[in-house]
C-alpha positions in Angstrom: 110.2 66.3 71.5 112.4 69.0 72.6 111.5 72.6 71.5 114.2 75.1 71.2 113.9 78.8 72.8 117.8 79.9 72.2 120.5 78.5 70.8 122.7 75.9 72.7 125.6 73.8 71.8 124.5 70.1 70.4 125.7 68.7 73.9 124.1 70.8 76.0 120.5 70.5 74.3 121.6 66.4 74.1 121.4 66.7 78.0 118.4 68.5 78.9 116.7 66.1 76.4 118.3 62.7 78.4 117.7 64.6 81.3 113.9 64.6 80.6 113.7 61.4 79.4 115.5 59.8 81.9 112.9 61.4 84.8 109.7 60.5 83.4 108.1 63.3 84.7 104.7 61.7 83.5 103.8 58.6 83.1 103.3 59.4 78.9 106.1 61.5 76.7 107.1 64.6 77.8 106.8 67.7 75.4 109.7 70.5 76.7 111.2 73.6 76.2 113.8 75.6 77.9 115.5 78.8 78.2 118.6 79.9 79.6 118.6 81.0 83.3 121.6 83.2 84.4 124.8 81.4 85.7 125.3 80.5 88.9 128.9 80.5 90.5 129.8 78.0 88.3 127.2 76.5 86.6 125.0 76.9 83.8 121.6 77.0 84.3 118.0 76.6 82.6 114.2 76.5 83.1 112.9 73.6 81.6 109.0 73.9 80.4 107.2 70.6 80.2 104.0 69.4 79.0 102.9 66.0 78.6 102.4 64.9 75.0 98.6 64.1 75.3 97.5 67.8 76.4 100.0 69.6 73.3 97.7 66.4 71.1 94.4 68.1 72.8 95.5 71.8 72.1 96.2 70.6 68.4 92.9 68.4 68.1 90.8 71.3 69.3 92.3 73.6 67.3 91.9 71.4 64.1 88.3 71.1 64.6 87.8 74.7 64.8 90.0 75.0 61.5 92.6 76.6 63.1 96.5 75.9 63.1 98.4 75.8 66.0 101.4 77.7 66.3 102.7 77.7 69.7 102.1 77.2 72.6 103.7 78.9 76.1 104.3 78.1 79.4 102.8 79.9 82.0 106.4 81.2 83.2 105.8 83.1 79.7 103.1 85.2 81.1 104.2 85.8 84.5 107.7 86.8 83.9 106.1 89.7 82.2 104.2 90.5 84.8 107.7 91.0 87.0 108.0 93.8 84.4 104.1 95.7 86.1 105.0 95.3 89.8 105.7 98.8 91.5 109.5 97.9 92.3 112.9 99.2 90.7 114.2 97.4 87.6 117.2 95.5 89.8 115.2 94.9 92.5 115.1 90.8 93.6 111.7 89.6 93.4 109.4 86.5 94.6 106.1 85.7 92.1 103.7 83.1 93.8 101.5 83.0 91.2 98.2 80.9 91.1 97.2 79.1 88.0 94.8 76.6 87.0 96.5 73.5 88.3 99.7 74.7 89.5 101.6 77.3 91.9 104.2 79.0 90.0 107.1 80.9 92.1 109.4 82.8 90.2 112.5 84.3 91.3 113.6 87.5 89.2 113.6 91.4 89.2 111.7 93.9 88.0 112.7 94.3 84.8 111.8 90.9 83.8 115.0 89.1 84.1 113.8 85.3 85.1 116.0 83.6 87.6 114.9 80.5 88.3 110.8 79.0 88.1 109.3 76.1 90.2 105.9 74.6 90.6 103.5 73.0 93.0 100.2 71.0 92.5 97.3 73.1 93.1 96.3 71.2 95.5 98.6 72.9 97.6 96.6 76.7 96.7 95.1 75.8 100.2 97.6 74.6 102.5 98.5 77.8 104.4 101.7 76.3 106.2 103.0 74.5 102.9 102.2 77.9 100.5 104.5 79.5 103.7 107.3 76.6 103.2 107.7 76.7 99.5 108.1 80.7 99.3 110.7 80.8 102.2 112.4 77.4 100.6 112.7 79.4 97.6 113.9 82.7 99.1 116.7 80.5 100.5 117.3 79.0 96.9 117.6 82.4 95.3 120.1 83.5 98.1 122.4 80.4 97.8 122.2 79.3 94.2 122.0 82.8 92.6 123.5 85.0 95.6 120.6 87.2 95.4 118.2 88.6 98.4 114.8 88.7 97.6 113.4 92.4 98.7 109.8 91.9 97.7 107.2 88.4 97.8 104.1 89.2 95.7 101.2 87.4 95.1 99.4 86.8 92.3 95.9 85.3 92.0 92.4 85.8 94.6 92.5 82.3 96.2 96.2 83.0 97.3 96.0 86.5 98.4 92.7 84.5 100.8 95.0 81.9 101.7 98.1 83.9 103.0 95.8 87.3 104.5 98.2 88.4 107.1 101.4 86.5 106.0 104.7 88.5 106.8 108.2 87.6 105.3 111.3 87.3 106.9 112.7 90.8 107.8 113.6 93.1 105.2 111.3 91.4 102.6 108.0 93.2 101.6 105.2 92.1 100.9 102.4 92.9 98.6 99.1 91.0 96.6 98.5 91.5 93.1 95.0 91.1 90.9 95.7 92.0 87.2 92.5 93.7 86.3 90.7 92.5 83.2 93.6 90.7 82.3 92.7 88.0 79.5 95.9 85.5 79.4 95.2 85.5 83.5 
C-alpha cells in the first residue's frame, strides 16, 4: 500500500511501488511513502518511508482499543528533518544528522533550513559499534558530495547513547562537529 506525500506522474508512483515490491524489504508487505528529494545531475530522486504492514496493523489495533482513530502515521525522517531547522548553523549551510532512535540510526543529509537531501538507516544494533557509526557518517559525507555535489560543513549528533559512543570523534577537515540533546522534547 503505497501512501502519497506529493503529487507524481502515474509512472513514476507505478515505479517506486514495483520498486518496493520487487525488494521485499521484509519478509511480510511493505507499507511506504515517499517524498521528493532534490535532483541530482540528472536524476530524479526520492526518500522512500517504509513500514512493514503488521506494525501500521498494531498502531491501528492499539488505537481501536483505546477508541481512538488513527490518522497518520510519520516516519522518523518527519521529526528529524525539523530538527535541521533548531541547529545553530546558517539556513544553506550542508548538514550531517546522525540521529538515534529506537531501533534504527537515521543520517540525514540537508541544510539548515530544513531542506532534506537524502535519508538512510542502520539497525540499532550498530548504536554501539564505534568504527561502523565512523564508516556510515563518512560513507555518507562522500554520498552527499558525489550524488548531490554538496560539502557537508557540519556532522551533528543526535541522541545520549551516540554522543557516548563517538566522545572525541573528529571529521574530516573543514567539517564541524557538534552533539545535540533536545531538552524535554516529547516526539524524541
Amino acid at each position: 500500500t503505497g501512501v502519497q506525500t506529493c503529487a507524481l506522474p502515474i509512472l513514476e508512483l507505478q515505479l517506486l511501488a514495483r520498486t518496493v515490491q520487487q525488494n521485499q524489504f521484509y519478509e511480510e508487505d511493505a507499507v511506504w511513502g515517499y517524498s521528493e528529494s532534490p535532483f541530482t545531475k540528472t536524476k530524479h530522486r526520492f526518500i522512500l518511508n517504509l513500514l512493514p504492514n503488521s506494525v501500521l496493523s498494531g498502531l491501528d489495533a492499539a488505537c481501536q482499543a483505546s477508541n481512538l482513530i488513527l490518522r497518520a502515521v510519520f516516519p522518523p525522517t518527519v521529526y528529524l528533518r525539523r530538527q535541521l531547522q533548531d541547529l545553530p548553523i546558517e539556513p544553506e549551510d550542508a548538514v550531517l544528522l546522525a540521529a538515534e532512535t529506537p531501533g534504527a540510526l537515521y543520517l540525514l543529509a540537508g541544510h539548515g533550513n530544513g531542506k532534506l537531501l537524502f535519508a538512510r538507516s542502520l539497525s540499532a544494533s550498530s548504536l554501539s559499534d564505534r568504527e561502523r557509526i565512523e564508516q556510515e557518517i563518512n560513507r555518507t559525507l562522500l554520498y552527499a558530495q558525489q550524488q548531490f555535489g554538496v560539502a557537508v560543513k557540519h556532522v551533528y549528533l543526535l541522541g545520549r547513547q551516540l554522543d557516548r559512543t563517538l566522545e572525541g570523534y573528529q571529521p574530516r577537515e573543514g567539517v564541524s562537529f557538534g552533539c545535540v540533546v533536545p531538552a524535554n522534547d516529547p516526539y524524541f
